[in-house]
C-alpha positions in Angstrom: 283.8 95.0 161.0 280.1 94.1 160.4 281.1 94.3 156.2 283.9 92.0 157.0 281.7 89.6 158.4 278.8 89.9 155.8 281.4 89.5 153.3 282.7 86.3 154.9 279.4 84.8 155.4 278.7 85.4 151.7 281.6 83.6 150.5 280.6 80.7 152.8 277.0 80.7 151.6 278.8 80.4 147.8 281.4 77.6 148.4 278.9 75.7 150.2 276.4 76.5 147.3 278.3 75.0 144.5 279.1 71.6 145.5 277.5 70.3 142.5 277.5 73.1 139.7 276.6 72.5 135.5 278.9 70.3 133.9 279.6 67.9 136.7 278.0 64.5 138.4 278.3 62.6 141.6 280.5 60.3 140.7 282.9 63.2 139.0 285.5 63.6 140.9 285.7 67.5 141.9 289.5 69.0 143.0 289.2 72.6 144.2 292.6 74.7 143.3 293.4 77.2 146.3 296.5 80.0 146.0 298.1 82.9 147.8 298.0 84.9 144.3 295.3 87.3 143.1 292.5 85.4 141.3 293.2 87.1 137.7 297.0 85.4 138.0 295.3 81.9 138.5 292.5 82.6 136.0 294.7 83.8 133.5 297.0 80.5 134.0 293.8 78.2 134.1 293.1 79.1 131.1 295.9 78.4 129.4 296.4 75.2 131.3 293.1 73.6 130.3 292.8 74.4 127.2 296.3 72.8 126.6 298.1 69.8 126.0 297.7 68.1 129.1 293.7 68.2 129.1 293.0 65.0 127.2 289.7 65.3 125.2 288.7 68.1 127.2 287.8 65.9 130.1 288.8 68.5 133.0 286.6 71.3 133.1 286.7 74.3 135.3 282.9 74.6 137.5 283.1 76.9 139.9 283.6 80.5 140.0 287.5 82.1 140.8 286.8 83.3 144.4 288.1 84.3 147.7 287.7 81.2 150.5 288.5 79.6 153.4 291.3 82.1 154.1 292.7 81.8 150.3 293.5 84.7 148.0 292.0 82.5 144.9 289.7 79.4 144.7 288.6 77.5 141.8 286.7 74.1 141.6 287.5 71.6 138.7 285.6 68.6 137.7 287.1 65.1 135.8 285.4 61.9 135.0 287.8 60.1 137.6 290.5 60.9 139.9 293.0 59.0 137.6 291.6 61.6 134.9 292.2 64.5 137.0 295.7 63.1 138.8 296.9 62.6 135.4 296.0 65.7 134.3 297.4 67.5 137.2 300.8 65.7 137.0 301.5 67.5 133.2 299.6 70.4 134.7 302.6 71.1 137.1 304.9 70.8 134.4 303.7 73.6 131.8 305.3 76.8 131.9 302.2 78.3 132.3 302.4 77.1 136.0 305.1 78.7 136.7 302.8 81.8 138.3 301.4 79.3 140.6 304.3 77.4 141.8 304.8 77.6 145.0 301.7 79.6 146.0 299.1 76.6 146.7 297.2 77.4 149.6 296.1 74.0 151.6 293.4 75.6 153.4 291.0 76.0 150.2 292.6 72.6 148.7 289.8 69.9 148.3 289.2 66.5 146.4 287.1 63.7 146.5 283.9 62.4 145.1 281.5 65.3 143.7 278.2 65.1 146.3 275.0 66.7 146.0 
């Protein structure tokens, strides 16, 4: 039980820790992906995801680490210059095949967006 909760209170020390992270700003706009499915099914789809067609000039990057939180199997923070950047992006996202392994497995607990803060 105590490794449970050291393990818990790590994870909250690291998603409270990278609020702002390398490659973003305040003023990005930060989205954090959350999913019932096993971190290396959402990495492996990430990857294919925003390094494809839908990711205009590269302008949504991936800035946090894939982790366990707030009650989700998989986390992952992403950063855009705007939310009409990242909405756009996210729209197309959803229609890729490579989405297909997330479909249906967003977890709303771990789901954030908004303004990036320090």
């Amino acid at each position: 039980m105590a490794n449970l909760r050291i393990s818990s209170l790590l994870m909250t020390i690291l998603a409270v820790t990278f609020t702002i992270t390398a490659g973003q700003a305040p003023g990005d706009h930060c989205h954090t992906s959350a999913y019932t499915v096993d971190c290396g099914v959402v990495q492996a789809a990430k990857t294919v995801l925003i390094g494809g067609t839908c990711n205009v000039d590269g302008a949504v990057k991936i800035v946090g680490p894939y982790m366990m939180a707030n009650g989700c199997t998989c986390t992952v923070k992403q950063t855009a210059p705007s939310k009409a950047v990242f909405d756009a992006y996210d729209k197309c996202e959803h229609l890729q095949p490579a989405y297909a392994a997330l479909k249906g497995m967003t977890c709303l607990a771990g789901k954030k967006d908004g303004p990036c803060t320090a």
